[in-house]
VOPAGU-2260 file (C-alpha; in pm, 1 decimal, decimal comma):
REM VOPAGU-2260
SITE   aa  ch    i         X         Y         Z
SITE  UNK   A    0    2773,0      25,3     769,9
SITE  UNK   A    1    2606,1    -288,2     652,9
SITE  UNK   A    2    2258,8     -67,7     602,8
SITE  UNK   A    3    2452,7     176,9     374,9
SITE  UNK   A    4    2573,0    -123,6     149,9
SITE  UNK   A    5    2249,6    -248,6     101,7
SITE  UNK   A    6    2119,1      58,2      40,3
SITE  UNK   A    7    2432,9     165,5    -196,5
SITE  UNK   A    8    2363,2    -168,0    -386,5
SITE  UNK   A    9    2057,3    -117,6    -495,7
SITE  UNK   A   10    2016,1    -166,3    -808,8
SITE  UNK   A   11    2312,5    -387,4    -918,2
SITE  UNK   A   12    2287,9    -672,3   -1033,7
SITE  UNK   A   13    1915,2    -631,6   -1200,9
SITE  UNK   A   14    1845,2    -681,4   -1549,4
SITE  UNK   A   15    1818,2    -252,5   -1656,3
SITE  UNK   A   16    1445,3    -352,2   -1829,6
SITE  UNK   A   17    1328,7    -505,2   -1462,9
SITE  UNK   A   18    1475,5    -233,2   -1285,2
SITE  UNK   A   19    1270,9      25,4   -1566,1
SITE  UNK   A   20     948,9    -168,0   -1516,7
SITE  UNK   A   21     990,9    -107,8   -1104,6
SITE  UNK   A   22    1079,4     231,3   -1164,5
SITE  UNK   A   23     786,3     302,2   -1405,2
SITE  UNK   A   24     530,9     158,4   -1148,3
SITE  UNK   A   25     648,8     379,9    -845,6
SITE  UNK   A   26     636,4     687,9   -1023,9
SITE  UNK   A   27     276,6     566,2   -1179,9
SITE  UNK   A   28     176,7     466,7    -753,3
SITE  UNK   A   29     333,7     850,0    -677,7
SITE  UNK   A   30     100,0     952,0    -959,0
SITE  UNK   A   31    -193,6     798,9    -847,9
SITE  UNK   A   32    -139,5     960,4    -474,9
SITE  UNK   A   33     -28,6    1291,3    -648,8
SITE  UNK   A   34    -397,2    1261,5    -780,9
SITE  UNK   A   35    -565,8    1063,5    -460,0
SITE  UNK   A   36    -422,6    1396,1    -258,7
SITE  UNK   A   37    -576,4    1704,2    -515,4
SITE  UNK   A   38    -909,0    1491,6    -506,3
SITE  UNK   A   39    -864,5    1448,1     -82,0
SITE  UNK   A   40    -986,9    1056,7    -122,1
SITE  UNK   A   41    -877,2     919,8     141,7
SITE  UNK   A   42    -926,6     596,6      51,5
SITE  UNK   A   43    -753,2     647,5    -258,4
SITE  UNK   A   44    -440,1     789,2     -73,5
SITE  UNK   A   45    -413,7     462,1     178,6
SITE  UNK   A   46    -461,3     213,7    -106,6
SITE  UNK   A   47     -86,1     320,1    -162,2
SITE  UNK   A   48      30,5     189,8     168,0
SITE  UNK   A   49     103,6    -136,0     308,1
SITE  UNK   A   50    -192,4    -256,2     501,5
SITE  UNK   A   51    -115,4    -328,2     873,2
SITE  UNK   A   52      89,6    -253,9    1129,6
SITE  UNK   A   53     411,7    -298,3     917,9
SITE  UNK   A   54     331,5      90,0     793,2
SITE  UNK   A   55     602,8     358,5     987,6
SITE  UNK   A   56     580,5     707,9     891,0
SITE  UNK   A   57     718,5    1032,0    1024,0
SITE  UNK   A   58     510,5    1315,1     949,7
SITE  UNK   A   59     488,4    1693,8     977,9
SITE  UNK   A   60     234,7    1719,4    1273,9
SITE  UNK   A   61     191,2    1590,5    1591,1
SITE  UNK   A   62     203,6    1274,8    1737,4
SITE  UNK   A   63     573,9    1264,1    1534,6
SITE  UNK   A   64     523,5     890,8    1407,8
SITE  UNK   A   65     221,8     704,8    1278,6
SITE  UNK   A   66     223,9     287,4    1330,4
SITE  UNK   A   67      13,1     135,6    1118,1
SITE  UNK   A   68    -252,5     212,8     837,6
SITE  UNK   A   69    -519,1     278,2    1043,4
SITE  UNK   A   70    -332,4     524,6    1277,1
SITE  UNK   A   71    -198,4     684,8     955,1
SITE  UNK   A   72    -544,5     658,8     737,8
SITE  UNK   A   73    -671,2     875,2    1063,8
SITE  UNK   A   74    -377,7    1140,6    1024,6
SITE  UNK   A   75    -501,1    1152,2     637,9
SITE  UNK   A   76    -885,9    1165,7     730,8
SITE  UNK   A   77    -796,8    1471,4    1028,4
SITE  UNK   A   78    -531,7    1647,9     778,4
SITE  UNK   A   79    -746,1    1686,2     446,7
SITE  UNK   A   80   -1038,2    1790,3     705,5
SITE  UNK   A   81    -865,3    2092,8     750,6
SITE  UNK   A   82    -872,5    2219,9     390,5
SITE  UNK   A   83   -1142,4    2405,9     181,4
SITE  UNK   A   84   -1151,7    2399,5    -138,3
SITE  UNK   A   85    -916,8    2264,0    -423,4
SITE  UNK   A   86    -566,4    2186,1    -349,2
SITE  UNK   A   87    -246,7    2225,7    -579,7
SITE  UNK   A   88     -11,7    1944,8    -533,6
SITE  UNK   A   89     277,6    1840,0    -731,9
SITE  UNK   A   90     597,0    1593,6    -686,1
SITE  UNK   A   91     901,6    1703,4    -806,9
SITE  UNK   A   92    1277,1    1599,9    -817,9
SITE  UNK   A   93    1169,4    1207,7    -795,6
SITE  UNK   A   94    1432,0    1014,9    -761,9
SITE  UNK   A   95    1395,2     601,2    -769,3
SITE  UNK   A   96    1631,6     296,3    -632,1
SITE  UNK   A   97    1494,6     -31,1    -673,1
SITE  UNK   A   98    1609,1    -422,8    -663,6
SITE  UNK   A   99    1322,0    -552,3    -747,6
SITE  UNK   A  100    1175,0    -632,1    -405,3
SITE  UNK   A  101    1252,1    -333,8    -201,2
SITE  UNK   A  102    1266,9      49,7    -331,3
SITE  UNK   A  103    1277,4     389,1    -189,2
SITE  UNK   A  104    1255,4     742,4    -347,3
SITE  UNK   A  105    1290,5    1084,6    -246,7
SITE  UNK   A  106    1145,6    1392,7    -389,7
SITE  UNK   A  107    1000,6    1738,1    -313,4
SITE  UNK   A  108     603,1    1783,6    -308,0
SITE  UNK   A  109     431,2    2079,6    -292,7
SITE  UNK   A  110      93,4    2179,2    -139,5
SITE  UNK   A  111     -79,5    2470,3    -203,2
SITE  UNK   A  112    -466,5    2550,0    -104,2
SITE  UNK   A  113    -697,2    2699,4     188,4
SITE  UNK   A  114    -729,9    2573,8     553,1
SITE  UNK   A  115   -1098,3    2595,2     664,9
SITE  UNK   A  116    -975,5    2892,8     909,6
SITE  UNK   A  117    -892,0    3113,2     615,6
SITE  UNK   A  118    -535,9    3095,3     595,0
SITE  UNK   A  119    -373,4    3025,0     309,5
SITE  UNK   A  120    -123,2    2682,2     223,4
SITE  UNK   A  121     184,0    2733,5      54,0
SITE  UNK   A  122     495,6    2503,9     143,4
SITE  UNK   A  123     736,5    2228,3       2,6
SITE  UNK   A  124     778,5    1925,1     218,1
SITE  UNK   A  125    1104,6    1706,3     154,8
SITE  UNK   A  126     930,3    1297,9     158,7
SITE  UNK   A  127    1145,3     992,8     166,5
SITE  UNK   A  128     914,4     682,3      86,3
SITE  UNK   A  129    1021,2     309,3     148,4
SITE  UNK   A  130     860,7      10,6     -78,6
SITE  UNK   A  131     809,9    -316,9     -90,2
SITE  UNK   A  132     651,5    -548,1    -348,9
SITE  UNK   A  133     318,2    -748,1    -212,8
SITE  UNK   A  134     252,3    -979,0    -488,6
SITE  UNK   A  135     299,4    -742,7    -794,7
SITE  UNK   A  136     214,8    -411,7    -624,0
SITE  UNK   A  137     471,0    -205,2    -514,1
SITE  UNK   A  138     339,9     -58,3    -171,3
SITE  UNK   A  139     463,0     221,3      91,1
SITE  UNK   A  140     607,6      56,2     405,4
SITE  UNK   A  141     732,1     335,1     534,4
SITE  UNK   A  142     745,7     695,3     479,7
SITE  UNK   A  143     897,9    1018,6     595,7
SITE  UNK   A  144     797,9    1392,1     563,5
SITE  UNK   A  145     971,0    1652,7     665,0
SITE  UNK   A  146    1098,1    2068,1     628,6
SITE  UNK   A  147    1428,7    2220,1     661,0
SITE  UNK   A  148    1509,0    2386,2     978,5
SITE  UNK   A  149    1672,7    2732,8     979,4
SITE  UNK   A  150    1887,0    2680,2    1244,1
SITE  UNK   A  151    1983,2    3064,5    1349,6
SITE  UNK   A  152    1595,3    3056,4    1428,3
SITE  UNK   A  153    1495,2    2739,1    1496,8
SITE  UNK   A  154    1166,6    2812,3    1293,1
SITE  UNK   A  155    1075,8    2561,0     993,6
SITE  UNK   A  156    1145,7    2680,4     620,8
SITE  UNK   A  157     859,5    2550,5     429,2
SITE  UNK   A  158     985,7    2733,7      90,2
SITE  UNK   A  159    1360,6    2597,5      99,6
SITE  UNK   A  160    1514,9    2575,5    -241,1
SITE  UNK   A  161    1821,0    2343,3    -323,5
């Protein structure tokens, strides 16, 4: 219970231009890995993310959680190794919560491309992303991706609409 009122206050209590500014330089960081991911840099993409072990993320593919940047920066480096060829990727449906010194957003992203095997990409991916502010940078601290489940089947829905 305590977690859901922090998380529920959010946002009160902050002047509306501070909370505008925060919100204006997470959507600019998704941005900048929106564009990090259709170039596959790497390097780009993990500048986004808090440095260290403090990084969590669940992801799609196996192992099921990534500690730290350099366990994740290796899921990155493996994942876009996969892929021939330009990649479509967009973030919609972004929604932002800040204070100030923590934020977290959710949204939908799409990827759309070729794997190096031939077969084609095409799937939405629901991503919940945790932030904190180091020094003036908003970062990712944690992060997590995942796809519906159709339940009857037990077999992942990777075009699920609201």
């Amino acid at each position: 219970m305590t977690t859901l009122c922090a998380v529920v206050s959010l946002g009160f209590g902050l002047p509306a231009q501070a909370q505008g500014k925060d919100e204006q330089e997470i959507r600019a960081l998704q941005d900048r890995f929106a564009a990090a991911f259709r170039a596959k840099d790497v390097g780009a993409i993990m500048e986004l993310y808090a440095p260290g072990n403090e990084l969590f993320v669940f992801d799609l593919g196996m192992p099921r959680e990534h500690v730290g940047w350099e366990d994740y920066k290796k899921d990155w480096q493996d994942f876009l190794a996969t892929l021939r060829g330009p990649v479509h990727f967009e973030i919609t449906d972004l929604s932002i919560v800040t204070d100030g010194k923590i934020a977290y957003s959710h949204s939908i992203q799409h990827v759309r491309g070729m794997a190096k095997s031939g077969s084609a990409l095409d799937y939405d991916v629901r991503v919940t992303d945790d932030y904190r502010k180091v020094g003036e940078k908003w970062l990712i601290a944690q992060e997590h991706v995942s796809v519906p489940i159709d339940l009857a089947t037990g077999k992942p829905v990777m075009m699920s609409k609201p």
